[in-house]
C-alpha positions, 0 to 999 in steps of 0.5 A: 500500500502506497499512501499519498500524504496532502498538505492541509492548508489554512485555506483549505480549513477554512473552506471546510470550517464553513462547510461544517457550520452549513452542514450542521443544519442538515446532519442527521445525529446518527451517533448519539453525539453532543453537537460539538463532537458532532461538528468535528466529525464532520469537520473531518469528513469535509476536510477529507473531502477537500484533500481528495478534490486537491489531489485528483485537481494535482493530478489533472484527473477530471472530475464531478464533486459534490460537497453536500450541505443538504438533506442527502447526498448522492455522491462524493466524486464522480470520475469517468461515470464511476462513483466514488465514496470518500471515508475519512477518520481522524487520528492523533499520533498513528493511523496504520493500525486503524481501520476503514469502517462501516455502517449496515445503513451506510454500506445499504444507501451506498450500494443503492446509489451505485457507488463503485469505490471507497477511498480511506482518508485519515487526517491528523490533529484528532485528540482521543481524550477529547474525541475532537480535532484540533484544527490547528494541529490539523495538517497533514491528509493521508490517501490509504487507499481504496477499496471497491464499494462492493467488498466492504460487505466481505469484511463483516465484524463480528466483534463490534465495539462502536456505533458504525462499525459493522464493517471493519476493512483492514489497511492492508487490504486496500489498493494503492489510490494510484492504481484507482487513477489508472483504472478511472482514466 
C-alpha cells in the first residue's frame, strides 16, 4: 500500500470550517453525539473531502464533486461515470493500525446509489481524550487507499465495539489510490 500524504492548508480549513457550520443544519445525529463532537466529525469528513478534490485537481484527473450541505447526498466524486465514496477518520499520533469502517445503513444507501469505490482518508490533529480535532494541529491528509464499494460487505465484524462499525476493512487490504487513477482514466 502506497499512501499519498496532502498538505492541509489554512485555506483549505477554512473552506471546510464553513462547510461544517452549513452542514450542521442538515446532519442527521446518527451517533448519539453532543453537537460539538458532532461538528468535528464532520469537520473531518469535509476536510477529507477537500484533500481528495486537491489531489485528483494535482493530478489533472477530471472530475464531478459534490460537497453536500443538504438533506442527502448522492455522491462524493464522480470520475469517468464511476462513483466514488470518500471515508475519512481522524487520528492523533498513528493511523496504520486503524481501520476503514462501516455502517449496515451506510454500506445499504451506498450500494443503492451505485457507488463503485471507497477511498480511506485519515487526517491528523484528532485528540482521543477529547474525541475532537484540533484544527490547528490539523495538517497533514493521508490517501490509504481504496477499496471497491462492493467488498466492504466481505469484511463483516463480528466483534463490534462502536456505533458504525459493522464493517471493519483492514489497511492492508486496500489498493494503492494510484492504481484507482489508472483504472478511472
Amino acid at each position: 500500500m502506497s499512501e499519498i500524504h496532502i498538505n492541509i492548508d489554512e485555506s483549505l480549513k477554512k473552506i471546510a470550517l464553513e462547510h461544517t457550520e452549513e452542514r450542521i443544519k442538515y446532519e442527521f445525529d446518527r451517533f448519539g453525539l453532543p453537537e460539538e463532537k458532532r461538528r468535528s466529525m464532520i469537520l473531518i469528513g469535509s476536510i477529507g473531502q477537500l484533500v481528495f478534490k486537491k489531489f485528483l485537481e494535482k493530478n489533472n484527473v477530471k472530475f464531478e464533486f459534490e460537497f453536500q450541505a443538504g438533506k442527502y447526498d448522492k455522491m462524493d466524486f464522480k470520475i469517468n461515470g464511476k462513483i466514488i465514496e470518500i471515508k475519512c477518520s481522524g487520528f492523533d499520533e498513528q493511523y496504520h493500525y486503524l481501520n476503514l469502517l462501516y455502517a449496515k445503513d451506510q454500506l445499504y444507501n451506498g450500494l443503492q446509489k451505485k457507488f463503485e469505490y471507497c477511498v480511506q482518508i485519515f487526517i491528523n490533529g484528532y485528540e482521543r481524550s477529547s474525541k475532537m480535532l484540533n484544527v490547528t494541529k490539523c495538517v497533514d491528509g493521508i490517501i490509504s487507499g481504496y477499496i471497491e464499494f462492493i467488498k466492504i460487505k466481505n469484511f463483516e465484524n463480528n466483534y463490534k465495539k462502536y456505533f458504525g462499525d459493522d464493517y471493519k476493512v483492514p489497511l492492508s487490504n486496500l489498493k494503492s489510490i494510484n492504481q484507482l487513477l489508472e483504472i478511472l482514466k
